[in-house]
N, C-alpha and C positions, 0 to 999 in steps of 0.2 A: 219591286222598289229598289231606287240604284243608291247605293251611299257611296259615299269618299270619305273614309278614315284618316285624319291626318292626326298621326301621334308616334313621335322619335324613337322611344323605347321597342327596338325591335320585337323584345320579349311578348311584352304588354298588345303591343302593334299585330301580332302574332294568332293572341290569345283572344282580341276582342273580335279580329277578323273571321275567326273557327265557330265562336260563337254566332256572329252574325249570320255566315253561312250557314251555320248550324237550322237557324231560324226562318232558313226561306229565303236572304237578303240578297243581291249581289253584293259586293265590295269591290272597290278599288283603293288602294294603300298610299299613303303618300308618308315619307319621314320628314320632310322638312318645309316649309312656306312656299319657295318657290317651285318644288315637284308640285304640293298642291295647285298652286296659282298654275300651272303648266297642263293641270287634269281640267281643272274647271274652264279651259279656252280651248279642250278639244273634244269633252266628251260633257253631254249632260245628267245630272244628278239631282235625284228627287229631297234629298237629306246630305247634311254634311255635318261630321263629329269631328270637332277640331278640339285637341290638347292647346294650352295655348304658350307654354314656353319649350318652343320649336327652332330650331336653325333656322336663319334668311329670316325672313318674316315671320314674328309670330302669330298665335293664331289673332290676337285681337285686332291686328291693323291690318291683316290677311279679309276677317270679315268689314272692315271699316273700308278698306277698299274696293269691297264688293258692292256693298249697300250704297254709296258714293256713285256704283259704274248700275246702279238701278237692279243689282241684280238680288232679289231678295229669293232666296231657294232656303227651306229651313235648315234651322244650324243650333246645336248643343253643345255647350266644351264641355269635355273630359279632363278634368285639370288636378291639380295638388294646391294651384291658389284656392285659399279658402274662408279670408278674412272677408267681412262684411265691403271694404273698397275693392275688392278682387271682383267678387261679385257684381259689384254696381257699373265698373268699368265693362265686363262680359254683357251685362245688358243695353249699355250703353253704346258699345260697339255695332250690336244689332243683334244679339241671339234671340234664338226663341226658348233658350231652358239650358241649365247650367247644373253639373252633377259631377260634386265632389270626390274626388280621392279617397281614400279607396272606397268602392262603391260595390255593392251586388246586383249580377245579372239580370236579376230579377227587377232591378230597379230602373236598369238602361233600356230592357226590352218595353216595360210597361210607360216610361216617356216617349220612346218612340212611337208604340202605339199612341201614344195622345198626341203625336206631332199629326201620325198619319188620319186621326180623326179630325183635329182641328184645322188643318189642310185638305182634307179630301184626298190624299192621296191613297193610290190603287181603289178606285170609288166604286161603289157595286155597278154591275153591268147596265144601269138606267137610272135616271134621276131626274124626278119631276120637275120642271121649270114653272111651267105656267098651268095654267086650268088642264087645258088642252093640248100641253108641250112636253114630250119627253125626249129625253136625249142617251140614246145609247152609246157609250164611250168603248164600248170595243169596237161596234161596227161602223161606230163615228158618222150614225145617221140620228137626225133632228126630225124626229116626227113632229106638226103640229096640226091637230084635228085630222083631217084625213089623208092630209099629204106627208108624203117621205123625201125627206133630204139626204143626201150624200155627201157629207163633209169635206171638202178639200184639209187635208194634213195641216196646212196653216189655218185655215178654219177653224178646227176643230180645236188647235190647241189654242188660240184666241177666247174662243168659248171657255176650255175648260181654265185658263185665267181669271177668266172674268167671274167664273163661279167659283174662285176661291174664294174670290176677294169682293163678294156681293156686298155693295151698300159704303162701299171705300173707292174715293175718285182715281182714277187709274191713267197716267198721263199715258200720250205716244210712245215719250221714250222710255219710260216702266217699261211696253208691251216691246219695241224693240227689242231692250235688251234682255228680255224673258223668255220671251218666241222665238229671236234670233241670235241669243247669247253665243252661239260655236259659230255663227254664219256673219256674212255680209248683212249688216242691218241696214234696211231698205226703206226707200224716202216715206217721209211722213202720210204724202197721197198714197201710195201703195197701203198702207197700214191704216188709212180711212176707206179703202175701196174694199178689203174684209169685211171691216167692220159693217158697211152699206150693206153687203151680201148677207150678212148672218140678222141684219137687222130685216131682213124682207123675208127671213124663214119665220123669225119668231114676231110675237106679239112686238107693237109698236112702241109699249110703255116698257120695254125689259133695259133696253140700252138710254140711259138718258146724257145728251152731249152736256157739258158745263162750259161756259165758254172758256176759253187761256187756263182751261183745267186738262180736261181729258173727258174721262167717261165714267157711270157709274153702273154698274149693273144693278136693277133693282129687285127687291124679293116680290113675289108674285103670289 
């Protein structure tokens, strides 16, 4: 699991990074809004821990920008705001969970475990789709009943989008900018001809189109 720390206080910055590492994580560091905004357009990130009174942009309008450009990757501030409108604005911006100044290890580790549950991220080695469908995410092959599929790398992560976010309508340019957040995002027919392909591996009812919507993936 890859995170991007953005928090000023080099000490603090320092300290939560050693921990992380400590824990299994990678990290990547950022002090101020615009180094973050500069990580997030070159590398991608399963998690993002944003302070939110930062240099350049702070963290709230840094996520308000994000969520705005479709990119929704999860996010927690680490902050010292801590009054009841501090809070509502941090949700408001787009977070998925908000943890107070000063805070224990213990506390930061076990919300991210609830990110990385409620996301599916680093998912076990297979996961059942449909009666008959399993999907292994290391080997990025889609079994369904007797046949074995080979995922194409954009494939694959289209797929595991879609099973985040099972049963929630999922527009083109959501998956653009999701799939192809560091890359050239690619015309919309490109990004329905995936979709076509993974829809002839699996069951016919999994992908359902909405029209001037997008797409749902449904639970099986």
């Amino acid at each position: 699991m890859k995170i991007l720390l953005l928090e000023d206080d080099e000490i603090l910055n320092e300290i939560i990074e050693s921990f992380l590492l400590d824990i299994g994580y990678q990290v990547s560091c950022a002090f101020d809004g615009d180094e973050a905004e500069s990580l997030l357009y070159s590398e991608a990130f399963d998690l993002l821990l944003f302070d939110v009174n930062v240099p350049s942009i702070n963290g709230f309008e840094l996520l308000k920008n994000l969520r705005a450009n479709n990119i929704f990757t999860p996010t927690i501030f680490i902050t010292s705001l801590s009054d009841t409108e501090d809070l509502k604005n941090g949700f408001l911006s787009g977070c998925d969970d908000y943890i107070k100044k000063p805070f224990e290890f213990d506390e930061l580790k076990l919300r991210i475990e609830n990110i990385k549950r409620l996301y599916k991220i680093e998912q076990s080695k297979t996961e059942k789709i449909g009666t008959n469908i399993i999907y292994n995410f290391n080997k990025l092959i889609l079994t369904n009943q007797d046949k074995a599929y080979t995922l194409s790398k954009k494939e694959s992560k289209i797929l595991e989008y879609f099973l985040k976010t099972k049963g929630r309508a999922v527009s083109l340019e959501e998956l653009g900018s999701n799939i192809w957040a560091y890359e050239e995002i690619p015309t919309n027919s490109t990004i329905r001809t995936y979709i076509k392909n993974l829809r002839k591996m699996l069951d016919d009812k999994c992908i359902t189109t909405i029209k001037g919507v997008g797409y749902i993936f449904n639970e099986r």
